[in-house]
Structures are given as structure tokens and as C-alpha cells.
C-alpha positions as CSV (number, residue, x, y, z in Angstrom):
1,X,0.0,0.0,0.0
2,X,1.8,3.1,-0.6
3,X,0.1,6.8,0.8
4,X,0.6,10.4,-0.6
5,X,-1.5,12.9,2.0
6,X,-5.3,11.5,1.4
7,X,-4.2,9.7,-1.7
8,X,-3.5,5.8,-2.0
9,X,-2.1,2.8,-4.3
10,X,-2.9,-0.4,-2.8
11,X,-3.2,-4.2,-4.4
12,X,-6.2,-5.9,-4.2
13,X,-6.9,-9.8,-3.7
14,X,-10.5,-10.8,-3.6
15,X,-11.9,-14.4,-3.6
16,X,-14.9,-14.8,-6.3
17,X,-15.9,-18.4,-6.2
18,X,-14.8,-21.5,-4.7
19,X,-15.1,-25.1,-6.4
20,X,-14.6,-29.0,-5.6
21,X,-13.1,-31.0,-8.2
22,X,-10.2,-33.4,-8.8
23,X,-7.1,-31.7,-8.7
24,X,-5.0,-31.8,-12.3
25,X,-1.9,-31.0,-10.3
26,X,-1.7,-33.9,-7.6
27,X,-5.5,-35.9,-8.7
28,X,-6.6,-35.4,-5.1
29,X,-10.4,-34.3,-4.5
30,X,-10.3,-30.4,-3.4
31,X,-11.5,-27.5,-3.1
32,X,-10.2,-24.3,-5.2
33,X,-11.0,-20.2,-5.0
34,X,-10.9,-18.1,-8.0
35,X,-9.3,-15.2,-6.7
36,X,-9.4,-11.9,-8.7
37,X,-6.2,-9.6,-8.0
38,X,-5.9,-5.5,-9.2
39,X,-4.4,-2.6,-8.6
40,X,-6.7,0.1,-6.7
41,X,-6.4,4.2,-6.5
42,X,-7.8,5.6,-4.0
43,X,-8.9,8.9,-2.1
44,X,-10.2,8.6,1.8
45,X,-9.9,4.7,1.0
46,X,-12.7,5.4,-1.5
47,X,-12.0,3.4,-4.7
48,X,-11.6,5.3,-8.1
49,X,-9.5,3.5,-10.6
50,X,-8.7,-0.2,-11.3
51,X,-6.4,-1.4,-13.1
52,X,-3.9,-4.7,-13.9
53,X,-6.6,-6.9,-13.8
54,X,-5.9,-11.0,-13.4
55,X,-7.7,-14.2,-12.4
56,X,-6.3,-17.2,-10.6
57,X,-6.9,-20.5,-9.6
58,X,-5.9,-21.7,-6.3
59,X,-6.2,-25.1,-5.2
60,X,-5.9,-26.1,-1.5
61,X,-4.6,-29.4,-1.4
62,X,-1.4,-28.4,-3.1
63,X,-1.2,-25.2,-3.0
64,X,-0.6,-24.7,-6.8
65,X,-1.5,-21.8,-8.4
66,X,-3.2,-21.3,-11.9
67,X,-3.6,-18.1,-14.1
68,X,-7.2,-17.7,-16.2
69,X,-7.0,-16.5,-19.4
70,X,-9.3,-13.2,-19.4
71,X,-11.4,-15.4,-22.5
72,X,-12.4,-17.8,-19.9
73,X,-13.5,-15.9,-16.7
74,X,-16.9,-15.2,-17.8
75,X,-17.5,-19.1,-18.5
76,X,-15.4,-20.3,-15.0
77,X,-18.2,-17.9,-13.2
78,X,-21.0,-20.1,-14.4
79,X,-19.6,-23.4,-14.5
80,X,-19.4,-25.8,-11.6
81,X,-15.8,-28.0,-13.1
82,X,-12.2,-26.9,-14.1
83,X,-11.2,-26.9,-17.6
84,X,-7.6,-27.5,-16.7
85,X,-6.5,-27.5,-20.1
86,X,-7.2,-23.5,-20.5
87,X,-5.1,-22.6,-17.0
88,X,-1.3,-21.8,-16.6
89,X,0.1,-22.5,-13.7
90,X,2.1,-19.9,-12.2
91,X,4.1,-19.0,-9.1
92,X,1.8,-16.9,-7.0
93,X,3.4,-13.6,-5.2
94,X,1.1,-13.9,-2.1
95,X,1.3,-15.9,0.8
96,X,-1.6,-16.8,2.9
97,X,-1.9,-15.6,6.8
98,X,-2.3,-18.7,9.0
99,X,-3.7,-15.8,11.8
100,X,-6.3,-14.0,10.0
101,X,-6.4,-15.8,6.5
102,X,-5.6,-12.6,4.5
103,X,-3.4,-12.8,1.3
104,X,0.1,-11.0,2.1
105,X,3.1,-10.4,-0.6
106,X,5.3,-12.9,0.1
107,X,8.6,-10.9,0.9
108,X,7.4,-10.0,4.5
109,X,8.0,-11.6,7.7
110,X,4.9,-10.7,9.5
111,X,1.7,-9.9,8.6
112,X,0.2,-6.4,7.8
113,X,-3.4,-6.8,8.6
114,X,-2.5,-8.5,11.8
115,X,0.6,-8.9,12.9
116,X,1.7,-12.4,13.5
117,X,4.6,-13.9,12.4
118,X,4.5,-15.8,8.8
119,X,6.1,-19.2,7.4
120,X,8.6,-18.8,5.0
């Protein structure tokens, strides 16, 4: 998040939709979030501009992360299965807060939101 007087930058991670389906990755029954990340301007913490839009695929049994190609978001919101075929999978930049289950970027030690220490 960076500040200048009332005005803000800050990067945005929002979970959209969460499925269960067989993992491509490790073939192991799981759930997965599409999370939707951007970049946010901001006055008084009041939302202006977006941009640097991106989807992903997360699964929870492995961990693995997936990019969505922008061509397939609007059919992944209605579906109920994984196309695996269509997803790239990626190395995410976040890490996950075990305390209060925010997404944090993964250079930091401790957690922004709340505090606690993080895995590395």
C-alpha cells in the first residue's frame, strides 16, 4: 500500500468463487478459489480506478496456483468444473496468513493486517 496525503495505491486480492473438483496437479479431491487480483487508486480509502486486472486458480490441497485467461473468466463464473486444459500455472506472489487468513506479498516476515509472524 503506498500513501501520498489522502491519496492511495494499494493491491487488491478478492476471492470470487470456490469449487470442488479433482485436482490436475496432484489428482486429489479439493476445493479451489478463483481469486481476482488488481491494482486500486484511491482517495479517503474510496475506490476510483482499477487497473492490472488478473484471475487465478488456487487449489488447497497443493497449493498450486493457476492463471485464467481473461477469454475464460466469464465461462469459469458459471460453471461448476475446471477446464484444466485452458489454466497456466504460475508461481503466486502472495502468501496466505495462517492468523487472519488474509493474502500477504510474500517478501514479508509478518503480517500487515494482523501482525503475527508468517512461514517462510
Amino acid at each position: 500500500m503506498f500513501f501520498i496525503g489522502i491519496f492511495g495505491i494499494q493491491n487488491k486480492v478478492k476471492e470470487l468463487k470456490e469449487f470442488t473438483d479433482v485436482c490436475c496437479s496432484c489428482g486429489k479431491y479439493s476445493r479451489m478459489k478463483l481469486l481476482y487480483e488488481y491494482n486500486c487508486f484511491h482517495i479517503f480509502f474510496l475506490p476510483l480506478f482499477k487497473w492490472g486486472r488478473k484471475y487465478f486458480l488456487e487449489a488447497r490441497c497443493c497449493r498450486r496456483v493457476f492463471e485464467v485467461p481473461d477469454n475464460y473468466i466469464d465461462e469459469l463464473l458459471e460453471a461448476d468444473t475446471v477446464d484444466f486444459s485452458r489454466l497456466t500455472e504460475i508461481n503466486m506472489p502472495y502468501t496466505l496468513c495462517p492468523n487472519c487468513r488474509n493474502y500477504v506479498d510474500s517478501g514479508y516476515k509478518f503480517c500487515p493486517n494482523c501482525g503475527s509472524k508468517l512461514k517462510l
